[in-house]
PyMOL CGO cylinders between C-alpha atoms (Angstrom):
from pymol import cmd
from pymol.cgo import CYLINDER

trace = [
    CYLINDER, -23.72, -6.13, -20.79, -20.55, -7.69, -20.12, 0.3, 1, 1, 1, 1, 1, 1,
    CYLINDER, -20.55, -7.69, -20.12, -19.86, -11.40, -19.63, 0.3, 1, 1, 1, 1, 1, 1,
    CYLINDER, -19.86, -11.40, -19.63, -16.85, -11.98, -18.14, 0.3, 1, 1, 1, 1, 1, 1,
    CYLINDER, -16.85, -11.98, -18.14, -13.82, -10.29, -15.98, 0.3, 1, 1, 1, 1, 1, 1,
    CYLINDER, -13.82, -10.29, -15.98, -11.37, -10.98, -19.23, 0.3, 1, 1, 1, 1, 1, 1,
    CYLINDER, -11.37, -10.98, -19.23, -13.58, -10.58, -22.53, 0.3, 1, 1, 1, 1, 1, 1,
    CYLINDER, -13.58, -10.58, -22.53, -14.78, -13.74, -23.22, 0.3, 1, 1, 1, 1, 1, 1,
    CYLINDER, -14.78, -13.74, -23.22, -17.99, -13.97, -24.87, 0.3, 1, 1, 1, 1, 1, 1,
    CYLINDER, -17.99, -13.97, -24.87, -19.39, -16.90, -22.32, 0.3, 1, 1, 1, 1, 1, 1,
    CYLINDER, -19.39, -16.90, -22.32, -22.61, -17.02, -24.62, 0.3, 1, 1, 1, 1, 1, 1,
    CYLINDER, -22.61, -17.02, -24.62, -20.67, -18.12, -27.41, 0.3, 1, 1, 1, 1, 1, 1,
    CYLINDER, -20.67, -18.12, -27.41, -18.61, -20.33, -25.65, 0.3, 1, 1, 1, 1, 1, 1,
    CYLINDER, -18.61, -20.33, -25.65, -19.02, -24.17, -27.44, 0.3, 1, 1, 1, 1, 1, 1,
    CYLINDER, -19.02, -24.17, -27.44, -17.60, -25.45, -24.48, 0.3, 1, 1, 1, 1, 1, 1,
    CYLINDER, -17.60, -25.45, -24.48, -19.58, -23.90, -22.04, 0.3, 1, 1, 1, 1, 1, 1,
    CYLINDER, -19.58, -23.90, -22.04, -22.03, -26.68, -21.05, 0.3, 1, 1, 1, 1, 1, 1,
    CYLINDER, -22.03, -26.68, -21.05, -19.25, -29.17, -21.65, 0.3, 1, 1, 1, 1, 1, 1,
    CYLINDER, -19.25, -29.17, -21.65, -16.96, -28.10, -18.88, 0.3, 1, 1, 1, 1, 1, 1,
    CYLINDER, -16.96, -28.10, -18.88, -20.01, -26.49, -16.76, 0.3, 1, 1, 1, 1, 1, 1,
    CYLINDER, -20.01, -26.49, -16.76, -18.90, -23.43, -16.38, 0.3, 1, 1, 1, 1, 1, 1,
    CYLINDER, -18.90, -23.43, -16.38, -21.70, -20.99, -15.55, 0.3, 1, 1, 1, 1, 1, 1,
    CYLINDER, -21.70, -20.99, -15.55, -19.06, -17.70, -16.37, 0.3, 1, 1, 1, 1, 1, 1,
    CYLINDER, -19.06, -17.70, -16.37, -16.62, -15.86, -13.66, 0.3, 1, 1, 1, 1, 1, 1,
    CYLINDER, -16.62, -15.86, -13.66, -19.71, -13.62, -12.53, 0.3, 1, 1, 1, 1, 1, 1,
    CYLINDER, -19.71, -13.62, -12.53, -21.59, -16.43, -11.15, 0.3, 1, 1, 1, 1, 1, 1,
    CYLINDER, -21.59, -16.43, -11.15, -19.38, -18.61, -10.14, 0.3, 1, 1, 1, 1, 1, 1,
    CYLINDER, -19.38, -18.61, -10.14, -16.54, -18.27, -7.08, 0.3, 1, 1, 1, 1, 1, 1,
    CYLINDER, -16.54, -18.27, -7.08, -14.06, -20.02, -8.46, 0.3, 1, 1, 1, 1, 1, 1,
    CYLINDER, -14.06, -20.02, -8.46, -13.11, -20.65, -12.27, 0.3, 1, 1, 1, 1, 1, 1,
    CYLINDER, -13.11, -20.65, -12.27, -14.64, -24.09, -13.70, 0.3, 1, 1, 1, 1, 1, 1,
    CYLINDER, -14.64, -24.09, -13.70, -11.32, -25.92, -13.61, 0.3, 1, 1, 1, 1, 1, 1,
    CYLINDER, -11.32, -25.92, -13.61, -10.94, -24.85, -9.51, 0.3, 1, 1, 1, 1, 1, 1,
    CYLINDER, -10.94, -24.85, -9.51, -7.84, -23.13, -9.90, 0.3, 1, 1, 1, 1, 1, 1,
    CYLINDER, -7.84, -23.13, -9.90, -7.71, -19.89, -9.40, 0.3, 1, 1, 1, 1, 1, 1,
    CYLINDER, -7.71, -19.89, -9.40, -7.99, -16.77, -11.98, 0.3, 1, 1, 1, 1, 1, 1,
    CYLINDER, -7.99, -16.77, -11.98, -5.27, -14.08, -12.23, 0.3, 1, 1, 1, 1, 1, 1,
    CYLINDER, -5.27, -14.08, -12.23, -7.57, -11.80, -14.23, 0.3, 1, 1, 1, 1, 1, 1,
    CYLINDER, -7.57, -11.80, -14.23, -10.48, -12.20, -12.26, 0.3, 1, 1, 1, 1, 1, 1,
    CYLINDER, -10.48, -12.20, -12.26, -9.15, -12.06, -8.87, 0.3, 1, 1, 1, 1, 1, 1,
    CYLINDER, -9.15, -12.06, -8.87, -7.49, -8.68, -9.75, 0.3, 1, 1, 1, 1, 1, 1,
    CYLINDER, -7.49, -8.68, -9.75, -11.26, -7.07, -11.11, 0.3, 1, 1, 1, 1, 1, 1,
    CYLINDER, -11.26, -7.07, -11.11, -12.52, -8.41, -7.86, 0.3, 1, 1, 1, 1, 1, 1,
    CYLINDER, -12.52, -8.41, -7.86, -9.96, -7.22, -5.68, 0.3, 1, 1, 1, 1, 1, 1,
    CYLINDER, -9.96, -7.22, -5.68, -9.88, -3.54, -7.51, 0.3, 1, 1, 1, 1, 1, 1,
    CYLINDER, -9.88, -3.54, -7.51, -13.67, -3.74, -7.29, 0.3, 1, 1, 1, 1, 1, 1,
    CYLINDER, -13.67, -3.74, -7.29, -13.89, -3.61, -11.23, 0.3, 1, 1, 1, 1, 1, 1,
    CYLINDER, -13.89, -3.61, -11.23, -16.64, -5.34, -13.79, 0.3, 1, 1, 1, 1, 1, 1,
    CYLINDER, -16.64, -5.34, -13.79, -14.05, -6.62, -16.06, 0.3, 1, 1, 1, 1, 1, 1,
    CYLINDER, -14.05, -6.62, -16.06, -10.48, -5.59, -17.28, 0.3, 1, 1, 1, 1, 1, 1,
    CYLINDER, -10.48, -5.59, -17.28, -11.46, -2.69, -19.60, 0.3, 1, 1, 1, 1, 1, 1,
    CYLINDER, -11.46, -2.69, -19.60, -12.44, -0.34, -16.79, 0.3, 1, 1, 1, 1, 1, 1,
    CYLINDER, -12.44, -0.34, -16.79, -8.94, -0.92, -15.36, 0.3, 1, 1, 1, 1, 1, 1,
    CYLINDER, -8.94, -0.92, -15.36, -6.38, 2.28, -15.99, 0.3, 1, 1, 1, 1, 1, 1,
    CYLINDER, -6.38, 2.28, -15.99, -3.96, -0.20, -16.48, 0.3, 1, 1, 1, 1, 1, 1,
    CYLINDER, -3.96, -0.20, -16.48, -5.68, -1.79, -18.96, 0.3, 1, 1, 1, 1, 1, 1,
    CYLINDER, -5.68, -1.79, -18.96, -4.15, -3.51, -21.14, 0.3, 1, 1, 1, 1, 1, 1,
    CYLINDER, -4.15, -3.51, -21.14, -2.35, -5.52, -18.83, 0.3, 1, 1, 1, 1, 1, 1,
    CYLINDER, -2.35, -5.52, -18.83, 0.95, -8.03, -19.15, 0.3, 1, 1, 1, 1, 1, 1,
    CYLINDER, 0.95, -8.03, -19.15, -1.48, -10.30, -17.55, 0.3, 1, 1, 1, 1, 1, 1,
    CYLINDER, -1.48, -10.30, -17.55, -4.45, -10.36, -19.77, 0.3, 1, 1, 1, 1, 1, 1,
    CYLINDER, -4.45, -10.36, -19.77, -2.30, -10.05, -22.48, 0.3, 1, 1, 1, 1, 1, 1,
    CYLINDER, -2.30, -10.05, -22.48, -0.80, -12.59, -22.01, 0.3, 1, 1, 1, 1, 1, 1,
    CYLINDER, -0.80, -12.59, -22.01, -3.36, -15.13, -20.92, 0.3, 1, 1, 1, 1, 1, 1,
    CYLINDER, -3.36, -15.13, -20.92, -4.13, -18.61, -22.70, 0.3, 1, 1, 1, 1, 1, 1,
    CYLINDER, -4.13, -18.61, -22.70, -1.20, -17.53, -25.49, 0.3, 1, 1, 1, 1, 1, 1,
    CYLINDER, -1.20, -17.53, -25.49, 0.70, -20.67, -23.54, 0.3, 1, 1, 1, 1, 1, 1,
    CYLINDER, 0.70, -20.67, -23.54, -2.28, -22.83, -24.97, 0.3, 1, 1, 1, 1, 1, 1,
    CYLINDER, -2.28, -22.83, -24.97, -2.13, -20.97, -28.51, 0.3, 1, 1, 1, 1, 1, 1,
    CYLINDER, -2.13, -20.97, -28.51, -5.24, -18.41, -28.19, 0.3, 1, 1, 1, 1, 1, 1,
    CYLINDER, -5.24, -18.41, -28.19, -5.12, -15.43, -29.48, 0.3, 1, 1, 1, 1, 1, 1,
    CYLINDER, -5.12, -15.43, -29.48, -5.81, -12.76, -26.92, 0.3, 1, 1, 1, 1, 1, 1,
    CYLINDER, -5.81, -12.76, -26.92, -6.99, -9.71, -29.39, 0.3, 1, 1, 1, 1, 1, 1,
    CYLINDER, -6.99, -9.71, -29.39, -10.71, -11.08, -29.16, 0.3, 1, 1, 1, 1, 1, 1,
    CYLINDER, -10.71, -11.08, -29.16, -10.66, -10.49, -25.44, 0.3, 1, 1, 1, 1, 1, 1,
    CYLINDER, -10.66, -10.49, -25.44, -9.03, -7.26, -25.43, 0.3, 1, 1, 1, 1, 1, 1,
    CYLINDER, -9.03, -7.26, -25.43, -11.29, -6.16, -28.25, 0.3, 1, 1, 1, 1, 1, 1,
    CYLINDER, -11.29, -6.16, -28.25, -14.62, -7.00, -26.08, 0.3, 1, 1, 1, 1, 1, 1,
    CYLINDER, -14.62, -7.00, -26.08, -13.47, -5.63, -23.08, 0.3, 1, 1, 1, 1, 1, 1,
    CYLINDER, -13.47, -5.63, -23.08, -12.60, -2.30, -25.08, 0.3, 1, 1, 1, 1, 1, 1,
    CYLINDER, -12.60, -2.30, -25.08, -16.31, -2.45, -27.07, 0.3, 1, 1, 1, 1, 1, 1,
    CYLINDER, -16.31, -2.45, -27.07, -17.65, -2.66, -22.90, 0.3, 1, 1, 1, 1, 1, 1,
    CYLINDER, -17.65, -2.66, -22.90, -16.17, -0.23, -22.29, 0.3, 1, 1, 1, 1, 1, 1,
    CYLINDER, -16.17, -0.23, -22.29, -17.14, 2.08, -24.58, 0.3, 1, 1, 1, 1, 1, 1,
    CYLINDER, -17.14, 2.08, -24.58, -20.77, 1.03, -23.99, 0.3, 1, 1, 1, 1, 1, 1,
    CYLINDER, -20.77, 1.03, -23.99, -20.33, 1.96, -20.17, 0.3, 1, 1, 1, 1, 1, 1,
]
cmd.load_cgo(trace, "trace")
């Protein structure tokens, strides 16, 4: 079962409770308010989360939080593994 639109693990998250974010799924806006590039464009193509997408991988997911130094090949990774299990 997936999590989230991008391939974040929400489960795992450490910050999770912190920040209270409940995960992109459930919630209509991301926890900081702003908005979501990656999960406005799974809503708006009617998609789960970015692996389903034929133009997966994207410049967008790609490239997102590599600004603030994450790595994105975790996320890419999980949304390949869902997939696969789809």
């Amino acid at each position: 079962m997936f999590e989230s639109r991008c391939g974040i693990c929400c489960t795992q998250c450490t910050r999770r409770d912190e920040v209270g974010c409940n995960g992109c799924l459930n919630m209509e806006k991301p926890f900081w308010g702003g908005d979501c590039a990656v999960k406005s464009c799974c809503e708006e193509k009617e998609l789960n989360h970015c692996g389903e997408c034929p133009d997966f991988p994207c410049e967008t997911l790609s490239t997102m939080g590599v600004e603030e130094g994450y790595d994105p090949a975790p996320k890419l990774e999980q949304c390949r593994k869902w997939m696969e299990e789809n």
